[in-house]
N, C-alpha and C positions, 0 to 999 in steps of 0.2 A: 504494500500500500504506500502510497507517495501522498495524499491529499487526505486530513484529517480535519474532520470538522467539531469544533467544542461545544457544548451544553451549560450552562454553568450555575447556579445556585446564589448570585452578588450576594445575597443575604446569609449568607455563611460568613462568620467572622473569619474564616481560615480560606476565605475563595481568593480573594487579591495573592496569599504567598504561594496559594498553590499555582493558579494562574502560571505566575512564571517558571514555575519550576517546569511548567508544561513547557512552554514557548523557549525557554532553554536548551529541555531537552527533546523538543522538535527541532529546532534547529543544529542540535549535534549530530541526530539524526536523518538529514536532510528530507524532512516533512513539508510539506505548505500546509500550515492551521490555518485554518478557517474559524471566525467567530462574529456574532451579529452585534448589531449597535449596543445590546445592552452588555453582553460581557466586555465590550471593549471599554467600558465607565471604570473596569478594574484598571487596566493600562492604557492609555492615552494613547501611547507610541503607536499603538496595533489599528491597524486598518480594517471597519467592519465590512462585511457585505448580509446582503439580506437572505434572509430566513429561505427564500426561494431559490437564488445562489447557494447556499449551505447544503439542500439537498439538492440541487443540482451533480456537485462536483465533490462531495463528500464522499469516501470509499467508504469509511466508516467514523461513529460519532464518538468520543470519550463524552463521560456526562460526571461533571464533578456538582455531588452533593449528597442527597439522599436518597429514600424510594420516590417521595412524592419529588424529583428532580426527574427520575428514572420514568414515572408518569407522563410527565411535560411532556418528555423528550419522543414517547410513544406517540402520546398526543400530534406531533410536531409532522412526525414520520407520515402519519395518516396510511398506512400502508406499506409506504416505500420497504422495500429490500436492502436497507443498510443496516447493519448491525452495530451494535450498540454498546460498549462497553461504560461500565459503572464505576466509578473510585468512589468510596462512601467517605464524604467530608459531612453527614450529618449524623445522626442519633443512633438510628438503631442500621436499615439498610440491607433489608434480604436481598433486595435487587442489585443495590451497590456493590458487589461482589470482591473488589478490588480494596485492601484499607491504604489509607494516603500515602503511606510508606513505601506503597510499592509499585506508587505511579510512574516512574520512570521505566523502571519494568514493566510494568504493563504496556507502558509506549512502544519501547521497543521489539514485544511479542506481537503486539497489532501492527506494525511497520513492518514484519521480516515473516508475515502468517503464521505465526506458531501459537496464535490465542487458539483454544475450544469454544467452538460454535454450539450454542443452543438454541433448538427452535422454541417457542411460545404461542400457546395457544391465545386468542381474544374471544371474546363474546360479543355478540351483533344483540343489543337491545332495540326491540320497536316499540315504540310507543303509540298505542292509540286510544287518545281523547274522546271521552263522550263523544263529544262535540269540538270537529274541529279534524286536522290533518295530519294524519302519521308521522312520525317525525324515525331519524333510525342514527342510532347512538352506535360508538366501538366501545370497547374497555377491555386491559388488561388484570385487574384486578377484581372487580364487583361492582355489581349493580344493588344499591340497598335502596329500601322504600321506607317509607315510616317518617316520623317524627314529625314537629307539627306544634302550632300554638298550645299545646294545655296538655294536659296528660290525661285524653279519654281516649281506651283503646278504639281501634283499629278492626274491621275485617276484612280479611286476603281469601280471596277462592282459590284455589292451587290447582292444574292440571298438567299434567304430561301425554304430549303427544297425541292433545285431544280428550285424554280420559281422567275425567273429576279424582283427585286428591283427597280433599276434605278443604272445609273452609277452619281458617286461623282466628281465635281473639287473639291480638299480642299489641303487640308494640310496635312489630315491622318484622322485614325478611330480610335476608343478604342471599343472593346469587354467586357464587363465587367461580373462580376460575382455578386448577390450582397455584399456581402464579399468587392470585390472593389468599388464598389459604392461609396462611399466614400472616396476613392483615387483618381488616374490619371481625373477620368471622372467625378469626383464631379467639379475640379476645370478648366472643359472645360464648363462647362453649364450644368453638369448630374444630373437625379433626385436623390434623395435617398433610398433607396428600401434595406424593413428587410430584414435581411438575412437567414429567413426562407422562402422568395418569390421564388417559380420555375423559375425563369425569369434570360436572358438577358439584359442587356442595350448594344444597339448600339449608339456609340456617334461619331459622324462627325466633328472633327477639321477644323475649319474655312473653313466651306461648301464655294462654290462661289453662293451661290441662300443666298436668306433670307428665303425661308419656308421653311429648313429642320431643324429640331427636333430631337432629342432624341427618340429613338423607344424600348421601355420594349415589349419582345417578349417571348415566354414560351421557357425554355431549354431543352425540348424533341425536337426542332426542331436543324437543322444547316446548321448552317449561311458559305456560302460561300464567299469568296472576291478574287478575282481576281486584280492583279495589269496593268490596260489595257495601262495608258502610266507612263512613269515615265522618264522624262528628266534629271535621277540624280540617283545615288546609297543609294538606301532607306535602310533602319532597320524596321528589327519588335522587340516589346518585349515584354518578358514574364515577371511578375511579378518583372521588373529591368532588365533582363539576356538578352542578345542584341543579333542579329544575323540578316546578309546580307539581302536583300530584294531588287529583281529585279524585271522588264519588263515581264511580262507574268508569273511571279509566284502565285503562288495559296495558300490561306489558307481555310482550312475548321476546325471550332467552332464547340465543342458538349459539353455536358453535360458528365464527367468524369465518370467512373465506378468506380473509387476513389472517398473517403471521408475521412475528417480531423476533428477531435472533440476537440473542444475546451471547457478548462474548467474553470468553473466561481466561484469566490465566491457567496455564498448563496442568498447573497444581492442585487447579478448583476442588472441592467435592461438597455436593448439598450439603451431606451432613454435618462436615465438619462447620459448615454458617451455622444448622441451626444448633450446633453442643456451643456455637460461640455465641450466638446471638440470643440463645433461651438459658445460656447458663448450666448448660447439663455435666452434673460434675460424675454422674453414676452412683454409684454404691460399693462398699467395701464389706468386708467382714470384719470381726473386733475379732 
């Protein structure tokens, strides 16, 4: 790769020194970075081009910051086939894959192809309105419904593939991808699930029953939801990105025609993010 295009996080207190460490060691490397007007507010010197430029002439993107950085930058893509490489300059960073330490490294494995490609599943949300025009969403992590001026439940009609679920009192739902699995719906009750699994997680925000569960469903199917009462003006969201949600509105969940690749240094392995990132110390004997 010879053309490198940046991502960047400015609201990172640690984005301006990594910055150059980048442009640095792109230029040791004899890279052309690319960056748009607003990371170019970290250095002056650096010449922007625009966002359309960027994925023009980009081979592939570094994104310094966190997951919801690693979001944007999906965002950004709309599709496109460049892949994506993460340095986590923020919190926590399942997506961020790379820690700051070892951004030069990681440059140099995406400049000479020796990073690990990953493909990524998305989810295709359609939304339709009582009243009014379909609209049709992407997302790499989750589509959640719920919440709302007041705290009066909620009810969701659930189908698959055509065939009635059951309807929900709760609070909301989360769709996930496994990509998100580990986000919004990890920290409702949700399982964990590689992100090479063909599956759904449907997760039920504070069900009114005690037997409902979490339900991992395959992603060739989809999931319909119906919003059948809602004593309140709900939101749905898309990976973060908020939008209206009423009384008789409808979503339907699939499996995206789009995919997103992300890429890894050599080293990578899921599990070792998540024993670092959840903290798993094991168990011993005394």
């Amino acid at each position: 790769m010879k053309t490198i295009g940046a991502v960047i996080n400015i609201n990172k207190p640690e984005a301006g020194d990594t910055l150059k460490r980048l442009v640095a060691q792109a230029k040791t490397l004899n890279l052309k970075l690319l960056i748009t007007a607003e990371s170019a507010q970290l250095l002056h010197q650096l010449k922007p081009v625009s966002e359309a430029e960027l994925l023009e002439h980009a081979e592939a993107l570094i994104v310094l910051g966190g997951d919801g950085t690693m979001l944007n930058a999906v965002r950004l893509l709309a599709g496109r086939d460049i892949p994506l490489l993460g340095v986590n300059i923020g919190s926590l960073g399942f997506m961020t894959s790379v820690p700051e330490e070892e951004l030069e490294n990681a440059l140099a494995a995406l400049a000479t192809d020796r990073c690990a490609l990953e493909t990524r599943s998305l989810l295709e949300c359609r939304f339709q309105p009582a009243k009014g025009v379909a609209k049709t969403f992407h997302a790499l992590n989750e589509v959640t419904l719920g919440w709302g001026a007041s705290s009066k439940m909620i009810t969701l009609e659930l189908a698959v593939d055509d065939e009635p679920v059951t309807a929900y009192a709760c609070d909301g739902m989360i769709i996930a991808t496994p990509t998100g699995s580990t986000g919004h719906s990890l920290s409702a009750g949700g399982p964990l699930v590689h992100p090479q699994t063909a599956a759904f997680v449907i997760n039920v925000i504070c069900p009114h029953t005690l037997s409902t569960r979490p339900m991992i469903i395959a992603d060739r199917s989809v999931i319909s939801i119906r919003v059948s009462q809602a004593p309140k003006q709900l939101l749905f969201s898309l990976d973060g990105q908020e939008h209206p949600l009423g009384q008789g509105d409808r979503i339907e969940v699939r499996r995206s025609p789009r995919q997103v690749r992300f890429a890894h240094l050599p080293s990578y392995s899921y599990f070792a993010v998540l024993r670092q990132k959840l903290h798993w110390r094991g168990s011993s004997l005394l």
